[in-house]
ZADO-1210 file (C-alpha; in nm, 4 decimals, padded with zeros to 6 digits):
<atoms>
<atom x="07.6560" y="03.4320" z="07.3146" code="UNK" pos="1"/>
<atom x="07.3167" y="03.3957" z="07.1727" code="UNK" pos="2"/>
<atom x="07.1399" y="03.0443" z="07.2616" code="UNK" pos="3"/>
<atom x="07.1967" y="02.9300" z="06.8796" code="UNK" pos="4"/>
<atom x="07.5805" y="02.9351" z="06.8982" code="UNK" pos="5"/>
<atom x="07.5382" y="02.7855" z="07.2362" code="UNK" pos="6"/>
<atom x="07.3905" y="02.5204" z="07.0977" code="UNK" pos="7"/>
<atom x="07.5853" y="02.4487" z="06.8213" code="UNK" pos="8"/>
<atom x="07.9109" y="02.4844" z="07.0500" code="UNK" pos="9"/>
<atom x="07.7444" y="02.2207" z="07.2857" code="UNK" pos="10"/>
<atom x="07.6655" y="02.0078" z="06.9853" code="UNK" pos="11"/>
<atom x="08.0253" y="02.0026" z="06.8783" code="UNK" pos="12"/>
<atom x="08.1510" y="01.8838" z="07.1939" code="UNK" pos="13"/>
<atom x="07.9109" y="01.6027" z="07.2369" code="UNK" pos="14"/>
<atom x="08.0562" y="01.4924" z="06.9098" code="UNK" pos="15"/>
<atom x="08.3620" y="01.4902" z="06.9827" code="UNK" pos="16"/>
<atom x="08.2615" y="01.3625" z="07.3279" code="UNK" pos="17"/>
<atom x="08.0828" y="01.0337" z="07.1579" code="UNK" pos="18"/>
<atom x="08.3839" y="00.9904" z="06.9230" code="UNK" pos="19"/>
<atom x="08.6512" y="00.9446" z="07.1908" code="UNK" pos="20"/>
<atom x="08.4006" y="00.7392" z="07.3997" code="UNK" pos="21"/>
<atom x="08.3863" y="00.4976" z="07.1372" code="UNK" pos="22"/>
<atom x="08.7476" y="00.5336" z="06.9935" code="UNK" pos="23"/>
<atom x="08.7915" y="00.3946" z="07.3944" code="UNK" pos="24"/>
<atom x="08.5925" y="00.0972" z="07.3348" code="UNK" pos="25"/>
<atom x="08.7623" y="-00.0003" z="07.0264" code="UNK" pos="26"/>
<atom x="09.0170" y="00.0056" z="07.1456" code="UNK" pos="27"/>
<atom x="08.9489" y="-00.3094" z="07.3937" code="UNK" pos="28"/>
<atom x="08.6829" y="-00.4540" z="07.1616" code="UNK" pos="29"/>
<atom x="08.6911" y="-00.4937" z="06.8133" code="UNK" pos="30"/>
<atom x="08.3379" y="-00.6166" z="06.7389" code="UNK" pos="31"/>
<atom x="08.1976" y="-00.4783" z="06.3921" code="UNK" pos="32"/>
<atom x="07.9193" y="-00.2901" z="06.5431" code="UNK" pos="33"/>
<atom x="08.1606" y="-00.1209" z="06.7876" code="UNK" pos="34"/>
<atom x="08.3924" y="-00.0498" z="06.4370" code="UNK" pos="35"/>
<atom x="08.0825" y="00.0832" z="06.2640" code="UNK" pos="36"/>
<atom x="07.9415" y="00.3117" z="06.5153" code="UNK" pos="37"/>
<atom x="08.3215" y="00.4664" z="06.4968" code="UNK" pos="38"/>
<atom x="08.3618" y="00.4665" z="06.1251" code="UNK" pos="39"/>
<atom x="07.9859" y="00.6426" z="06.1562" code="UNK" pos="40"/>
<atom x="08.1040" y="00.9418" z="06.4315" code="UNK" pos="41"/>
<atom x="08.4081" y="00.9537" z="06.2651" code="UNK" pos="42"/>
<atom x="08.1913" y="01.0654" z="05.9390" code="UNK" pos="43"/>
<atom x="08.0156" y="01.3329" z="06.1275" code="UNK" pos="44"/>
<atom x="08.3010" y="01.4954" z="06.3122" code="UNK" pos="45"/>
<atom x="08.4670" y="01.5223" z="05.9982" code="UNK" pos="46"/>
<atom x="08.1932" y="01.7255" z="05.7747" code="UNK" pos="47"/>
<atom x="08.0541" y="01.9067" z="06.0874" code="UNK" pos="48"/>
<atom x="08.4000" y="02.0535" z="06.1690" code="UNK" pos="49"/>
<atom x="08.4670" y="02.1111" z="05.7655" code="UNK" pos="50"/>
<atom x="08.1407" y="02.2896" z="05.7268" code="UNK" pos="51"/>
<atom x="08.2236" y="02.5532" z="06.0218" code="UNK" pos="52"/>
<atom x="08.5728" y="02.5721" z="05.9407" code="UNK" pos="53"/>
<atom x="08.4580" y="02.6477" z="05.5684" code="UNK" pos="54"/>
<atom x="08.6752" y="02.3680" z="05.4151" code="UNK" pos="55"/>
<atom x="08.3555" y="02.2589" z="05.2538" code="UNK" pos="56"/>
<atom x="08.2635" y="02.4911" z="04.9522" code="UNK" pos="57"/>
<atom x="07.9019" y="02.6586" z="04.9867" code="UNK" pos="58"/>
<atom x="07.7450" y="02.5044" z="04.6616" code="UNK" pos="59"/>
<atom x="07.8803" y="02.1754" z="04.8282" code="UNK" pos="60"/>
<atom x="07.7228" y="02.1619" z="05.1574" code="UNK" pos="61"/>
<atom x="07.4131" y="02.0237" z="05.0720" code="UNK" pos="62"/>
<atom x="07.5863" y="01.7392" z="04.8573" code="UNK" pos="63"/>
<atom x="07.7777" y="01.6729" z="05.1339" code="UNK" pos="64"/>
<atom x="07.5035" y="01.6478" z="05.3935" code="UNK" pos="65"/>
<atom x="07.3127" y="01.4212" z="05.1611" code="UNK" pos="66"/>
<atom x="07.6231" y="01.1965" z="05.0828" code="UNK" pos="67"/>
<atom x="07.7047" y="01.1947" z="05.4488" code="UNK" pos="68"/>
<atom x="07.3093" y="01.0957" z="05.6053" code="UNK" pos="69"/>
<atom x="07.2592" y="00.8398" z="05.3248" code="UNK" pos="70"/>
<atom x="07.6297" y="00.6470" z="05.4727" code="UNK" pos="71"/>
<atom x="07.5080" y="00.7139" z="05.8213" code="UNK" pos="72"/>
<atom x="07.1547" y="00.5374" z="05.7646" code="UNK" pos="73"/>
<atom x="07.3484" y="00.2770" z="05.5856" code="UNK" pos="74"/>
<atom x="07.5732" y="00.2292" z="05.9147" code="UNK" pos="75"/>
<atom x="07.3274" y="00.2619" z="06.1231" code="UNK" pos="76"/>
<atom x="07.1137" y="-00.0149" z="05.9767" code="UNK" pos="77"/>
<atom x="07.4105" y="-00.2480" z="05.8955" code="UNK" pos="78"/>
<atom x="07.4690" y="-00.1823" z="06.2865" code="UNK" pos="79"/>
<atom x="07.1671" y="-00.3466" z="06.4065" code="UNK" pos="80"/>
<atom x="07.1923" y="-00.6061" z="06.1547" code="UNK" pos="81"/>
<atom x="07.4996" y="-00.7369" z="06.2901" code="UNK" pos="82"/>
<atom x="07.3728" y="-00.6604" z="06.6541" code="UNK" pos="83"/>
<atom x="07.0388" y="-00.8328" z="06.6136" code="UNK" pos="84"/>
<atom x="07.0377" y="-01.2400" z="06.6161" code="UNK" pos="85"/>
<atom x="06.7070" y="-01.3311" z="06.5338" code="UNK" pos="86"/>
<atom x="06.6797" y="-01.4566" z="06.1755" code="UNK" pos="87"/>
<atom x="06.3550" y="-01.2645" z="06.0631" code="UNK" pos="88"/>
<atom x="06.4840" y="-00.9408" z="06.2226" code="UNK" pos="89"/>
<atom x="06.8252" y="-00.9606" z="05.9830" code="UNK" pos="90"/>
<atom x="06.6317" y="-01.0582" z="05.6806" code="UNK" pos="91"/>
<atom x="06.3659" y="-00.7633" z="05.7059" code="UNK" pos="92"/>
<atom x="06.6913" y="-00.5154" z="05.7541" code="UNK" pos="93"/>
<atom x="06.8741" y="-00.6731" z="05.4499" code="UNK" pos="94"/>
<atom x="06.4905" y="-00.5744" z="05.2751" code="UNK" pos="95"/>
<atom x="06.4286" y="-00.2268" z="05.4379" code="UNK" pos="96"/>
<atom x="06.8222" y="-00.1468" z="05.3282" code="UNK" pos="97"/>
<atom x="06.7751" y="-00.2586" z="04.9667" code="UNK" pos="98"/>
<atom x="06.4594" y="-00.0984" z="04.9690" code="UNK" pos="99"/>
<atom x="06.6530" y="00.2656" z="05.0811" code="UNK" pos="100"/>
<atom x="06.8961" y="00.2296" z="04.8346" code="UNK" pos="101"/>
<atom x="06.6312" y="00.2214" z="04.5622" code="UNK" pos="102"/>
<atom x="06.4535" y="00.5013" z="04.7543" code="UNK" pos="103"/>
<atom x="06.7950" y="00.6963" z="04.7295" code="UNK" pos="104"/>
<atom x="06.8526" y="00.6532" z="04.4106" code="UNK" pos="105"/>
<atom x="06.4507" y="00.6894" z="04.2731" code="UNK" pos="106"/>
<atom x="06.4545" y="01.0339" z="04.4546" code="UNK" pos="107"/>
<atom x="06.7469" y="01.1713" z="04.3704" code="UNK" pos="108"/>
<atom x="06.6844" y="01.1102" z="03.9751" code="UNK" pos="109"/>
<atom x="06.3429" y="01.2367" z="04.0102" code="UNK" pos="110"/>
<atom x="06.2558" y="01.4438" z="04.2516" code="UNK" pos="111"/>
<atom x="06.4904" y="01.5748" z="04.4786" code="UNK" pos="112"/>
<atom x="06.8201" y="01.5985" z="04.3741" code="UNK" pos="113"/>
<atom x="07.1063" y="01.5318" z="04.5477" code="UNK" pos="114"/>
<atom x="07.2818" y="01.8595" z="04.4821" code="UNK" pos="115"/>
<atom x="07.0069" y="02.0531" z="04.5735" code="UNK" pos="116"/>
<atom x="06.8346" y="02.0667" z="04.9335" code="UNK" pos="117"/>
<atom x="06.8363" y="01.7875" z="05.1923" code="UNK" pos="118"/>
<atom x="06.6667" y="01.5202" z="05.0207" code="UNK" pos="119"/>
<atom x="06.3908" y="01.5369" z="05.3168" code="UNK" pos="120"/>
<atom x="06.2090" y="01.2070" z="05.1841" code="UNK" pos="121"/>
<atom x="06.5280" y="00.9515" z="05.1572" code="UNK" pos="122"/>
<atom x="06.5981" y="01.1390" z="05.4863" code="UNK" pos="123"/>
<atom x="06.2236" y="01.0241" z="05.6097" code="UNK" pos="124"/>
<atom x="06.2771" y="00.6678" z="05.4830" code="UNK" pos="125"/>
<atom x="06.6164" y="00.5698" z="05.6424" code="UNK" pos="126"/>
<atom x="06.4932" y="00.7206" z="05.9650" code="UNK" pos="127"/>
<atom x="06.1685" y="00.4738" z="05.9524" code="UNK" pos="128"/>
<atom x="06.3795" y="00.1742" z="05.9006" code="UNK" pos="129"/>
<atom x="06.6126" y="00.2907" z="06.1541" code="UNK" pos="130"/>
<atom x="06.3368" y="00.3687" z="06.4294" code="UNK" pos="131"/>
<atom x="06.1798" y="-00.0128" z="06.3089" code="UNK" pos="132"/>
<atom x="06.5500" y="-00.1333" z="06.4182" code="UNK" pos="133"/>
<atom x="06.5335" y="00.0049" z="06.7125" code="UNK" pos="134"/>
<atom x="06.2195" y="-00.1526" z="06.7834" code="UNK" pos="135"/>
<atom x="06.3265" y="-00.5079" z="06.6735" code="UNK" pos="136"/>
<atom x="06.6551" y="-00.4106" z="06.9136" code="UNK" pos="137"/>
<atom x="06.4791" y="-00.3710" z="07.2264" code="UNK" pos="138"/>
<atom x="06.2256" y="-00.6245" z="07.1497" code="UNK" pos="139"/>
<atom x="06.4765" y="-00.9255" z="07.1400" code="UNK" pos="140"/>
<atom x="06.6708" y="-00.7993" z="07.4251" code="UNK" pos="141"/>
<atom x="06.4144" y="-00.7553" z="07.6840" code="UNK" pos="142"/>
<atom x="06.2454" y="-01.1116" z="07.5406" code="UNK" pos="143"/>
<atom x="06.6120" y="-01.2713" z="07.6770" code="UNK" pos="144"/>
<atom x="06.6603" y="-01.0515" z="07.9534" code="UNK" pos="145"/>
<atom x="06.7638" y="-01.2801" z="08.2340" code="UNK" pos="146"/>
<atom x="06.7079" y="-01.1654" z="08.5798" code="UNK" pos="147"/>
<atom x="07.0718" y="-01.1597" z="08.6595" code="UNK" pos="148"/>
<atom x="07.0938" y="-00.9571" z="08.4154" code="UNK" pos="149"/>
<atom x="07.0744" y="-00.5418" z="08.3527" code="UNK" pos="150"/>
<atom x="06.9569" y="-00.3947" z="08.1464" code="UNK" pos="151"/>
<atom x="07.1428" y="-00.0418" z="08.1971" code="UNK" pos="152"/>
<atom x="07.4460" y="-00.2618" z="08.2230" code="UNK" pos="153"/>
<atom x="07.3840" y="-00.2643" z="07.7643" code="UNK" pos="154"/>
<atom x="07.5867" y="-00.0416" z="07.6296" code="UNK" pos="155"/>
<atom x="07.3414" y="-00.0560" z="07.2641" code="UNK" pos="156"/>
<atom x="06.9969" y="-00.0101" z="07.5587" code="UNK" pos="157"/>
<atom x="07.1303" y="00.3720" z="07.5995" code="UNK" pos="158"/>
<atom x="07.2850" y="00.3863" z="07.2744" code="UNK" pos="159"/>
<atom x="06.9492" y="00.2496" z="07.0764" code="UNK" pos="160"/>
<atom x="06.6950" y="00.4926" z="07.3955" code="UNK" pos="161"/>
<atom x="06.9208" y="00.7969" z="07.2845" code="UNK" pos="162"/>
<atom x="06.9187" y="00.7381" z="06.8709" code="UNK" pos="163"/>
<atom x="06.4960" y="00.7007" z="06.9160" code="UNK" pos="164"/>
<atom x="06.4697" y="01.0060" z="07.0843" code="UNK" pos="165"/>
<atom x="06.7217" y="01.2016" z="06.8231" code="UNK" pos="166"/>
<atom x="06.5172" y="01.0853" z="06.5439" code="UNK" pos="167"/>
<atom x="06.1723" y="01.1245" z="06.6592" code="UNK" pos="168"/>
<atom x="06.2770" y="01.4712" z="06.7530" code="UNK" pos="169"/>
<atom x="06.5177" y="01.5722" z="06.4492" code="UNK" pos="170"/>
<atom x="06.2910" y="01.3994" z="06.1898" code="UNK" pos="171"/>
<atom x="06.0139" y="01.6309" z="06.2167" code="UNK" pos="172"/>
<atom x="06.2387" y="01.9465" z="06.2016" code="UNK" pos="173"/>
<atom x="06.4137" y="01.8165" z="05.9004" code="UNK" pos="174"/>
<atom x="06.1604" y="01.6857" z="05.6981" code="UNK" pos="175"/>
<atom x="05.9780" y="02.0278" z="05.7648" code="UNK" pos="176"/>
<atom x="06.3157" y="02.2198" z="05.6837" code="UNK" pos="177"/>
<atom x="06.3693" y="01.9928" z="05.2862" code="UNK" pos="178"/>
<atom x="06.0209" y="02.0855" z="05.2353" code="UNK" pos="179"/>
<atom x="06.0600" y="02.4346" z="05.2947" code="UNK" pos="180"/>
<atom x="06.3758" y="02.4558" z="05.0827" code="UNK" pos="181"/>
<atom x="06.1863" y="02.3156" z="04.8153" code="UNK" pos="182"/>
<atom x="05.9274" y="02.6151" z="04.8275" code="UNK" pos="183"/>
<atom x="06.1780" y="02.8617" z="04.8560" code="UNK" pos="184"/>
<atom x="06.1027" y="02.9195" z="05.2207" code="UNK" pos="185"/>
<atom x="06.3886" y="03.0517" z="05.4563" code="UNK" pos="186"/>
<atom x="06.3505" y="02.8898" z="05.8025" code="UNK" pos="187"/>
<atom x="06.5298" y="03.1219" z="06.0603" code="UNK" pos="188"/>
<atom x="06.3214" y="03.0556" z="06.3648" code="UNK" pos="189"/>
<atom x="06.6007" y="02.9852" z="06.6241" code="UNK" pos="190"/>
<atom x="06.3570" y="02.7898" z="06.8731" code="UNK" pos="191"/>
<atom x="06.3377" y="02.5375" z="06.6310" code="UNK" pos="192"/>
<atom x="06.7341" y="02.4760" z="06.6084" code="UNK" pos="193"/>
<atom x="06.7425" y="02.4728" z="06.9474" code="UNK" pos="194"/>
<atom x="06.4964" y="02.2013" z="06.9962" code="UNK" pos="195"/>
<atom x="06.7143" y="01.9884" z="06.7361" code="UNK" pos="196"/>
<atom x="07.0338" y="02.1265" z="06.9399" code="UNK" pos="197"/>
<atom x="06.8945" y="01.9726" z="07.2185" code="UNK" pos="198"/>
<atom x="06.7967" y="01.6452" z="07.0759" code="UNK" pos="199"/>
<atom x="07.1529" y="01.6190" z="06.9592" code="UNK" pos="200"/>
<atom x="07.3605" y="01.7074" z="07.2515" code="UNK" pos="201"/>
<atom x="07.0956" y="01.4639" z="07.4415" code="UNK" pos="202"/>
<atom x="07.1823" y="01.1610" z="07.2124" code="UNK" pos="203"/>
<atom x="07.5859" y="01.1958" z="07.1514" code="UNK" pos="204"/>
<atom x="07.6052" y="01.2743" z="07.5479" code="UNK" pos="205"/>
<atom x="07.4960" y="00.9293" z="07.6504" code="UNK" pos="206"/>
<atom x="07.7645" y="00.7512" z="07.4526" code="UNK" pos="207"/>
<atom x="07.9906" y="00.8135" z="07.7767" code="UNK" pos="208"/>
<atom x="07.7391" y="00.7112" z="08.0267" code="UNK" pos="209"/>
<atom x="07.6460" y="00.4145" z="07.8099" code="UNK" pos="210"/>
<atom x="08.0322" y="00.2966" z="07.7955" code="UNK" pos="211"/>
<atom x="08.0852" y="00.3846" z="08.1959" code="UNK" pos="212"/>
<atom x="07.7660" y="00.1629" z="08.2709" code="UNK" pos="213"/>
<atom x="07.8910" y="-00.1121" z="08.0481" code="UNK" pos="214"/>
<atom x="08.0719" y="-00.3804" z="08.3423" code="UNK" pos="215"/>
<atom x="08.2747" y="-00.5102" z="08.1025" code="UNK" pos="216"/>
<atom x="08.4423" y="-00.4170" z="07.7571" code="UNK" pos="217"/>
<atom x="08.4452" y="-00.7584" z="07.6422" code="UNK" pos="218"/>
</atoms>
């Protein structure tokens, strides 16, 4: 087995790894952000598995990939809004998802279609205002960290360490890969799937250490 199918057979199981992780904690908590992040891995095991198992047509792929990252940003950022309790921090994410919308919608009429290629720059976008989440995330929890408190003990600290170093890793590759498409340039080079394999299996495999650190399910 050639390191490319490795990682993509790696991948697959972290998803489905994540997905029962979180199905677990649903299952005893039934907080909206815990709902989300299900409804969100829930998206991606779905069209991963239908793209490999071919259920997905070939002219549809990319629609489908587009459809399915613009939901995931969407979740992601309506995630941190409900996660985040300072005032200023919910309003900006109320503005930066607005504000993706209409960059959605401005691209796809105009420049990159949404039936075409990945739309690399709504793809850019979302991934800024998720990373300036993330940022907002783990500066209001370590301004009230208490000292009888841990921070390992967060389930949303591993979550939120894993989903920054996914994005500053897959961004790159992806942005790199739209504009490519868009110049009729076939990227083949398997080292550079791998690195995005990596970042991938990295993230979705802390979703069972972050719910095994987490004392309570509360």
């Amino acid at each position: 087995m050639s390191l490319y199918r490795l990682g993509i057979l790696l991948v697959h199981i972290s998803y489905w790894v994540a997905l029962i992780s979180v199905i677990v904690i649903v299952i005893r908590n039934r907080n909206p952000e815990y709902i989300l992040l299900l409804v969100l891995l829930t998206i991606i095991v779905l069209l991963e598995n239908s793209i490999v198992l071919r259920l997905i047509q070939a002219r549809d792929v990319a629609t489908s990939i587009n459809l399915a990252i613009i939901i995931e940003i969407i979740l992601y950022l309506l995630i941190y809004y409900t996660l985040l309790k300072t005032e200023l921090f919910r309003q900006i994410i109320l503005v930066a998802l607005v504000t993706f919308l209409a960059a959605v919608l401005f691209n796809s009429f105009y420049f990159q279609s949404i039936t075409g290629g990945i739309q690399s720059f709504s793809y850019l976008v979302g991934n800024l205002f998720i990373l300036m989440c993330i940022y907002f995330f783990f500066y209001e929890t370590i301004s009230n960290l208490q000292l009888k408190d841990s921070f390992l003990n967060n389930f949303w600290v591993w979550i939120s360490f894993g989903l920054f170093l996914f994005l500053i890793t897959e961004t790159p590759i992806m942005v790199f890969h739209g504009f490519a498409q868009e110049h009729f340039v076939e990227i083949n080079d398997p080292y550079i799937y791998s690195i995005k394999h990596a970042a991938s299996i990295i993230y979705y495999s802390l979703f069972p250490i972050a719910a095994l650190c987490k004392k309570t399910l509360n």
